[in-house]
C-alpha positions, 0 to 999 in steps of 0.5 A: 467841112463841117459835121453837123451831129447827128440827130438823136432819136426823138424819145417817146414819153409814156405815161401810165398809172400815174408813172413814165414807163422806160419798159414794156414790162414796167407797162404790163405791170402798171397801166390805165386805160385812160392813159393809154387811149389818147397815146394809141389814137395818135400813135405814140405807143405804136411808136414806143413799141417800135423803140422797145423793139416790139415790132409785131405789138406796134403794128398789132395796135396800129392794125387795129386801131380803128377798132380801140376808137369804138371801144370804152371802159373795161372792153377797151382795157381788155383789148389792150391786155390781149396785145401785153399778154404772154398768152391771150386772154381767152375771155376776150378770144372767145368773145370777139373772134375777128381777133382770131387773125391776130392771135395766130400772128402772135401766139402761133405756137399756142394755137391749138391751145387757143383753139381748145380754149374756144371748144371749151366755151363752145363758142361757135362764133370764134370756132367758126372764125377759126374754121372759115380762116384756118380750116387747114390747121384741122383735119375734116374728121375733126372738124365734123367731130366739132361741129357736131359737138355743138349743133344741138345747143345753138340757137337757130342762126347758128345752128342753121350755119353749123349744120350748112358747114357740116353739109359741106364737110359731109360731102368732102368725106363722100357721106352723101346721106349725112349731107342730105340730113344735114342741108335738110335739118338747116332748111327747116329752121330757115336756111336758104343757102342749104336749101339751095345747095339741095336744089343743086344736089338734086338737079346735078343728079339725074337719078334724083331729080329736084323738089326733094323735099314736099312729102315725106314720101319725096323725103323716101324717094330721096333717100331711097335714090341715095341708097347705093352712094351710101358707104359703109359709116354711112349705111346704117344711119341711112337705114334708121332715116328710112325706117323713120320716114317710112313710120311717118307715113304708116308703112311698119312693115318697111320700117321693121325691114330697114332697122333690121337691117341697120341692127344686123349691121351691128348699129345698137340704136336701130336695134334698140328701136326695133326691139320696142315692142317687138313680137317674140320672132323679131327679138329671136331672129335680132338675137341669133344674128351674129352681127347684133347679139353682141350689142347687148348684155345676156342680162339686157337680152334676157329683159327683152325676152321677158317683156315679150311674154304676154305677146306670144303666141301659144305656136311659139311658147316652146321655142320661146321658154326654151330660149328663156331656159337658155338664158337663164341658165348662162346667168346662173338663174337655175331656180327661174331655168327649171321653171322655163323647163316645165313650161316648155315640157308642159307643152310637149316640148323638150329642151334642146341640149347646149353645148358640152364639155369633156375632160379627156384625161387633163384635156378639154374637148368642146362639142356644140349642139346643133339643132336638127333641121331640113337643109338644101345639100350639094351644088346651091346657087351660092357655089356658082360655077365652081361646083363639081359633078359629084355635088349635084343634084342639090337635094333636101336632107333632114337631120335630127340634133347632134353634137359636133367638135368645135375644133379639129381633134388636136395633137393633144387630144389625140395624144390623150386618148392613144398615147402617142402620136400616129404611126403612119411616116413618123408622126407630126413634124414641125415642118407641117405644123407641131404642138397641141394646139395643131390639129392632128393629121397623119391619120386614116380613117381606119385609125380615127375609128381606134381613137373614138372607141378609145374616147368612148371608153375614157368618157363613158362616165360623162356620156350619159347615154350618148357615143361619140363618132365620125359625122356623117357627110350630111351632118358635117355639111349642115353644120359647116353651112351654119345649121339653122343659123346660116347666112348662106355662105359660099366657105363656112362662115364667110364669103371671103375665104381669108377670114375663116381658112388656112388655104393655098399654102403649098410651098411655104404653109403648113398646118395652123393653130386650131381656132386661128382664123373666124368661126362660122355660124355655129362657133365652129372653126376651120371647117373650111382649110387647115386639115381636111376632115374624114367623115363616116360615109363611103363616097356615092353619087347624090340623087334628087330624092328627099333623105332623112339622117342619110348615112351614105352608101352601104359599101364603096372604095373610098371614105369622104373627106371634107373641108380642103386643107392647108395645101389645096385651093379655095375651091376645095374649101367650099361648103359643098366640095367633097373628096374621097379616100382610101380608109388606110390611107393617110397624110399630112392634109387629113385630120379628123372632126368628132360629133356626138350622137 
């Protein structure tokens, strides 16, 4: 039987740029649009790429050979170059983003590049294409990030489906007031899709009923209606919204309460916003709050103070060049703090002392004034159902200024002062806790008295007039509540024990570096935990009577110790517990605290 030979592959003739092209390289090198159209529209180089084993630019120009029909001149040569790239021409990307399909085919290992490429031009229309096509390639934050990068210079259809798309990204991160802006924010330029996502939001929520949107006063009752979904990220934008609606219909009181509110929780802009044309107590109170002092710069503060001077009243002048005194005195300002001190005397006022250091023989020991005030002491309605019988009744007590350590004594200090560690069971071990930053413990009150005599000898040149102490029960107790400063705290300095005492670690603790956990109020450390800390009163019952710098009772069996310690439970640690020992005894829980009077 007779073989007839087999047929040859028909070979395919390509001819660009005034040459026959055997290659796809010789191709890229040289080729003309005009050439390449009529072998595109009847197949011929699909074909040809197929022989060049080009499978994935063969059906690239097939699938999109409807769309190189309509086009002519340099956007049809541009398109062609995309399919011959090694990487795509992101002029092109960019500017015709259904393309977007393609590129990810053929350049997948490039896509974040391809991507960036069309974040750099903001092109919202490419972005968009990616974002509808590819939406799982980016995580939510990221696409929130992006989108909100371009709202502002989008023209309105844009920007109305930008805004939409960020509604819906708002709503899958549970940030339902940045959604409710968002959706509102494209219904004013003219969206009726996000309008209608609002109806649905508002007649899906029982509690927020529909027609949100006719007054600001609906734009209040909306927001106001969301305030408990908001979480934290969420809060303070939340609270400027407030404040600026509640602007739009006069009421100043609740938008000084709202950007308060906002600033406390450390947000700088609602900060900004409400210290514009601030009265002297707003400004104060912002800069006292620990949550927004830091928010700006001592010398930013400092202009705030100064722009407010005209606007105070003569009640407040005292307090207020006081403040100015103090400011001007940590930037080094020593002719314009002098000038605030005679203001302040002028007017029968005095200047109340900052804070004061000591070198005790090569050691530093940091004393923090506290201002005098009248506080409620005992059982308050923060300590709930935890307080004992020995703290009630609550009871007012006034107090002048005084000084009080920052830290518990510490092992160096001590050691600075007697020269030795304490003699009581051999001293400090490291099995609870040994170093100079540890705080000293073994300790009665009976030797606590030797080291402040001690002390009081070695200072007497820096004392200037005053003696250091004990603190008396009341003093210990103001400043462990944050004196002037307080936040109403149920341990001293936060409502969460973990952050400011070392607690409940009989079994595996001991004794931690001073200052290692958050200070309260005042800057004062560990007045909640570590060590307890020994006080100058005997231990009596409380009465309902007013008191006035009480020092306690004139005699008794037991000296008060306060605080809790390294080994005893939360309750111990209250602002209020109170505990009481023998003056002789002594331990590895009980240490000591200075105050300076």
């Amino acid at each position: 039987m007779k073989l007839e030979p087999k047929a040859k592959p028909v070979r395919i003739r390509i001819k660009s740029g005034g040459e026959e092209h055997s290659t796809l390289e010789s191709l890229k090198r040289n080729f003309s649009v005009d050439d390449l159209k009529p072998a595109v529209e009847d197949r011929r180089l699909s074909r040809w790429l197929k022989q060049q084993g080009q499978n994935e630019l063969a059906e690239g120009v097939l699938r999109y050979q409807g769309k190189m029909k309509s086009l002519s001149g340099n956007d049809y040569l541009g398109f062609i170059k995309l399919f011959f790239a090694n990487e795509p021409d992101i002029e092109t990307v960019t500017d015709d983003y259904s393309l977007a399909d393609f590129f990810y085919g053929k350049w997948e290992k490039n896509f974040d590049r391809v991507f960036e490429r069309c974040c750099e031009k903001q092109s919202f229309a490419a972005i968009h294409y990616f974002y509808k096509t590819y939406k799982d390639k980016k995580n939510t934050d990221s696409w929130i990030e992006l989108f909100e990068s371009l709202k502002d210079g989008l023209e309105p259809k844009n920007m109305a489906n930008c805004l939409a798309e960020l509604a819906i990204l708002y709503g899958e991160r549970n940030m339902p007031i940045k959604k409710i802006r968002s959706l509102c924010s494209a219904i004013a330029i003219g969206s009726k899709d996000a309008e209608r996502e609002l109806q649905n939001m508002t007649q899906s929520d029982s509690e927020m009923g529909a027609n949100a949107l006719n007054s600001p006063n609906d734009w209040l009752s909306l927001l106001e209606k969301f305030e408990k979904k908001a979480g934290h990220s969420d809060k303070c934008e939340f609270l400027r919204d407030l404040a600026i609606a509640y602007k739009s219909v006069g009421d100043l009181n609740r938008v000084k309460q709202f950007l308060t509110e906002a600033a406390q929780m450390g947000d700088k802009e609602s900060a900004e916003l409400l210290l514009e044309g601030a009265d002297f107590r707003t400004v104060k109170t912002l800069y006292e709050t620990p949550g927004s002092k830091g928010l700006f710069s001592p010398q930013r503060w400092l202009v705030f103070f100064e722009n407010i001077e005209g606007k105070v009243d003569e009640a407040d002048k005292i307090e207020y060049y006081t403040t100015l005194y103090r400011q001007h005195s940590k930037l080094g300002n020593k002719g314009l703090a002098e000038k605030c001190r005679q203001e302040c005397l002028a007017r029968g006022g005095k200047i109340y002392g900052d804070n004061m250091e000591f070198n005790v023989n090569g050691v530093c020991l940091k004393m923090v004034f506290v201002q005098g005030g009248t506080f409620t002491m005992g059982a308050t309605v923060e300590q709930c159902n935890c307080a004992e019988d020995d703290e009630k009744p609550a009871h007012n007590v006034t107090l002048n200024d005084f000084y009080i350590g920052d830290t518990q004594v510490t092992q160096a200090l001590w050691k600075a002062v007697m020269g030795r560690e304490p003699y009581h069971d051999g001293g400090w071990k490291s099995v609870s806790g040994k170093g100079d930053e540890y705080p000293a413990y073994r300790i009665s009150w009976n030797d606590c008295q030797s080291f402040i005599n001690n002390l009081n000898n070695i200072c007497s040149s820096q004392l200037k007039g005053k003696k250091f102490a004990m603190p008396t029960e009341a003093e210990w107790e103001y400043a462990a509540r944050g004196g002037q400063k307080s936040q109403g705290y149920k341990y001293s300095g936060s409502k969460n024990i973990g952050e400011v005492a070392n607690y409940d670690n009989y079994r595996k603790g001991k004794t931690c570096l001073v200052a290692h956990k958050k200070p309260n109020e005042l800057g004062l450390y560990d007045m909640s935990g570590n060590v307890e800390e020994w006080c100058a009163d005997w231990k009596g019952n409380y009465s309902m009577a007013a008191q006035i710098n009480p020092v306690g009772p004139k005699a008794g069996s037991y000296r008060v110790i306060r605080g809790g310690s390294w080994e005893g439970k939360a309750d111990f640690c209250r602002v209020s517990s109170r505990n009481g020992r023998l003056p002789e005894y002594s331990d590895f829980t009980i240490g000591l605290r200075l105050a300076l009077h």
